[in-house]
C-alpha positions, -999 to +999 in steps of 0.1 A: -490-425+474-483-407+507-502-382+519-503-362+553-538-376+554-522-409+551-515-436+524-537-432+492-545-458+465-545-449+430-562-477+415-587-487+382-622-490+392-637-526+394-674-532+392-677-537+428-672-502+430-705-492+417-722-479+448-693-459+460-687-445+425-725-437+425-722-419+458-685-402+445-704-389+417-732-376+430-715-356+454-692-339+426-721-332+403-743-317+441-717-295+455-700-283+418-725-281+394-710-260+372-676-283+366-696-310+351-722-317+322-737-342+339-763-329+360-776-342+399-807-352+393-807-371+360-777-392+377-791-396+409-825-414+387-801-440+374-804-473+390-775-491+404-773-511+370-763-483+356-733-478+379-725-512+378-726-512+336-708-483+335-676-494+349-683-533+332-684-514+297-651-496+299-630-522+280-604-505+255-625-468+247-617-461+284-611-465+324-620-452+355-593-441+382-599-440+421-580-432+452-587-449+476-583-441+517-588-473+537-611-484+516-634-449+508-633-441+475-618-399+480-612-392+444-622-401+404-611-395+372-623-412+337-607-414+301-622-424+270-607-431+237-623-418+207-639-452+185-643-437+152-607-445+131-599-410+123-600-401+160-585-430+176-556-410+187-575-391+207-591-395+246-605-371+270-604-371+307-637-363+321-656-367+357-625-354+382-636-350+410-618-350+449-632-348+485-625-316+498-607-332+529-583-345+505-575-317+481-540-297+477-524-336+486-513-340+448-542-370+443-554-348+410-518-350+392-516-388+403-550-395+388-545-377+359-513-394+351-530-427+356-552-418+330-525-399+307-507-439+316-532-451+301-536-435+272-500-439+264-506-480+263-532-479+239-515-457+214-532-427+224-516-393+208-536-366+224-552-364+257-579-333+259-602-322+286-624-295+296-626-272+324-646-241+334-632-211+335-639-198+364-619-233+381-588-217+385-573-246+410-579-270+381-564-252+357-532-248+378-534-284+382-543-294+348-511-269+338-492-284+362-498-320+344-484-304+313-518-295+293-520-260+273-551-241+265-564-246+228-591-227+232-625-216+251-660-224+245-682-201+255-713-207+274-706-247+275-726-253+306-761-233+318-774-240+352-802-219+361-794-194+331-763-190+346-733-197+318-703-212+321-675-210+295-651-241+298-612-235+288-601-265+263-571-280+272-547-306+253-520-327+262-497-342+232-482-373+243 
């Protein structure tokens, strides 16, 4: 995709990706806490295997999403598919995340309709995801994408005995 930052990749993740994914994550969960449920320093403990396993294991229950900007990884977002049988139709998008340098360029929407892609192929009927309430540039986003609020849950996230609510969002495909 074009940007005026220049021409960004949207791509699937391969397992040679592992370090930069590793270093993409970290910096999401450092500098925004609150947006994920993953927390710094657990993930930052993990050993490169574990980067490198993650992205192996994805298979049909999910996929990973980059941009890419000559070759730095500047943006992520993840989907997994439900296993059990009666929620197959199912996925959620978790982990987005993009470099502030890059943000307000449209890379969220493209990500996200990798992923919602995605889904589509493997029979997927609803896409959900969750978002703090207090992200109301995601929300936009995530509006923009064509998901609707189904609902809150309050106090989802505590970080320092700070709480978070997180807005529920669905998209039917």
């Amino acid at each position: 995709m074009k940007t005026s930052k220049g021409e960004i990749t949207l791509r699937p993740a391969r397992v040679t990706d592992a370090p930069a994914f590793r270093d993409l994550r970290l910096e999401a969960l450092h500098n925004h806490p609150e947006s994920f449920s993953s927390d710094y320093a657990t993930n930052f403990a993990f050993p490169t295997t574990f980067w490198e396993q993650r992205l192996n294991d994805l298979g049909q229950a999910g996929s990973v999403f980059f941009a890419d900007f000559e070759g730095d990884l500047v943006g992520m977002c993840g989907i997994h598919r439900e296993s059990s049988p009666k929620l197959q139709h199912t996925a959620t998008i978790w982990g987005v995340y993009v470099k502030e340098d890059f943000r307000g360029h449209q890379i969220t929407e493209g990500l996200i309709s990798r992923c919602t892609a995605w889904a589509m192929e493997k029979g997927v009927k609803v896409v959900k995801l969750a978002v703090v309430t207090s992200n109301t540039r995601a929300i936009k986003t995530y509006t923009r994408c064509g998901f609707t609020v189904y609902g809150v849950e309050p106090m989802a996230i505590c970080i320092d005995g700070t709480m978070y609510d997180e807005m529920l969002m669905a998209l039917m495909l």
